[in-house]
N, C-alpha and C positions, 0 to 999 in steps of 0.2 A: 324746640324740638328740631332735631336732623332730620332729613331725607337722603335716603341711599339706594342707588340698587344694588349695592351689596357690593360691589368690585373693588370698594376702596378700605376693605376693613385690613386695617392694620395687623401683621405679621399673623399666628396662628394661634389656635386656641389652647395646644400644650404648653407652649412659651408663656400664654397668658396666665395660664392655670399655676405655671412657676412663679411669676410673679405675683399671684392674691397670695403662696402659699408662701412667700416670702416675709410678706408685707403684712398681711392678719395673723402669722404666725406669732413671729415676734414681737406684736403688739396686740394683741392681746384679744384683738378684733374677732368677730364673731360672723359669721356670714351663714345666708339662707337666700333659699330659692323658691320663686312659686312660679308655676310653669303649667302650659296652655298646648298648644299645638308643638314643643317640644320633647312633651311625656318623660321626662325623667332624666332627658339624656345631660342636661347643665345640671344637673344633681349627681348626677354618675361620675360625669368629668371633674367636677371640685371633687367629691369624695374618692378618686383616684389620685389625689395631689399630694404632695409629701407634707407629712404631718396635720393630714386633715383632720385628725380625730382633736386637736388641738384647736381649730378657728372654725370648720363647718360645720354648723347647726344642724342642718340637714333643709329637705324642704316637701313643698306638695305640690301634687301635680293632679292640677285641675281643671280636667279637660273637658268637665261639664260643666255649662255656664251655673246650673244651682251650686256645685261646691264653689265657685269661684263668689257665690253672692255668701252663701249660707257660714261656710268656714273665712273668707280671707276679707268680707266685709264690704267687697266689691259694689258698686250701687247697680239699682236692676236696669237691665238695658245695653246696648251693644257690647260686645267684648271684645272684637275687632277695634281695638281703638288704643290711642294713647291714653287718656286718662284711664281704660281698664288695668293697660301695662304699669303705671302707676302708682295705682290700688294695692293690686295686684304685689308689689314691692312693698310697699308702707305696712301692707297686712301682713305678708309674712314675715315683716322686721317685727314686726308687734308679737306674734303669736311666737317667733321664738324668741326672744330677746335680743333681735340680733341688730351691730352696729354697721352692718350692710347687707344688703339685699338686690336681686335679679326678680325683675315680672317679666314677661316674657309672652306674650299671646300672636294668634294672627291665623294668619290661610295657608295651610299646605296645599291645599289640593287635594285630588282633582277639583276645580273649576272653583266658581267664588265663594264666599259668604259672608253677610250682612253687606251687601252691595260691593265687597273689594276682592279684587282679583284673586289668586292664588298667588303665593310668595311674599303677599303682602305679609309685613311682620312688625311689631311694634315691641320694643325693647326699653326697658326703664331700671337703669344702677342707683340705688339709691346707697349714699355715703356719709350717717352720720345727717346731718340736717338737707345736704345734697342731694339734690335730687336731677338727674337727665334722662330724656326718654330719645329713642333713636327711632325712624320709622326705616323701614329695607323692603326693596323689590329683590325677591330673588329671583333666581331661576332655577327651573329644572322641574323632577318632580319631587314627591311628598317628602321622601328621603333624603335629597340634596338640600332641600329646604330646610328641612329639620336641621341639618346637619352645618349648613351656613349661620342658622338663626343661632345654635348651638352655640359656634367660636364667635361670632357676634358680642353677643353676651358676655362669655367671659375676657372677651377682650375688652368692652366697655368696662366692665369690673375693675379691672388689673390696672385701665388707664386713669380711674376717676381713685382708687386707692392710691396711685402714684402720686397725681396732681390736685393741688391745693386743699390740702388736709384741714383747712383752718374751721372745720368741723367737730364733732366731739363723738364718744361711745355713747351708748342708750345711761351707762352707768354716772355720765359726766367727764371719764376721763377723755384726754386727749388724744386723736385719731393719730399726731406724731409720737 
């Protein structure tokens, strides 16, 4: 797992969102998202990408810890965490069949919870048997936050569908 406060995430999230829609387009790749103190907006962003009706699954956004145990299989107990963001990804690869996946949980704000600050954010791309989770301090409030953890994500996405593909689809075929 990375540790970031957020100032070092590579280029932006429409450029990122051009390249998953490059790269799972044309092959055939399938992506989904299951999302926490982001609410819909990494699901918004890919399904505004060109030719999303073609690679985006879609996903859920589950902002109550029971839908995150009950629907995405999450185990009971902190959700502010990396293994939730994790979960969180591997579940809703499972529930839609999908050959990559965003989990995505943490603290907007105002103020902490489960003992972590606000801004705290914990992000997890899962690529085919691949799996990284990223942790980020952000700053600002609820709305910046969101909105960093947002291009976050799909720039971890965009960067782990780029590099080292030697992974495979959920169906067997090859991620190149």
């Amino acid at each position: 797992m990375t540790s970031s406060t957020g100032d070092d995430r590579p280029g932006d999230g429409k450029d990122a969102v051009d390249r998953i829609a490059n790269r799972a387009g044309g092959s055939g790749i399938r992506v989904a998202v299951a999302e926490s103190l982001t609410s819909g907006t990494i699901a918004s962003r890919l399904g505004a990408g060109s030719g999303a009706s073609e690679w985006f699954a879609g996903g859920v956004v589950a902002y109550d810890s029971e839908v995150k145990f009950s629907v995405l299989g999450v185990e009971r107990g902190p959700v502010v965490t990396a293994t939730c963001a994790q979960q969180l990804a591997r579940g809703v690869a499972s529930l839609f069949g999908a050959d990559a996946a965003i989990g995505a949980t943490g603290v907007g704000g105002p103020g902490p919870e489960e003992g972590q600050p606000e801004g705290t954010t914990f992000i997890a791309a899962l690529v085919g048997d691949r799996l990284e989770v990223r942790e980020f301090h952000f700053e600002g409030g609820p709305a910046d936050v969101v909105s960093s953890a947002t291009e976050a994500a799909v720039t971890l996405l965009a960067a782990m569908l780029e590099n080292g593909d030697d992974g495979s689809c959920s169906d067997g075929r090859p991620l190149s």
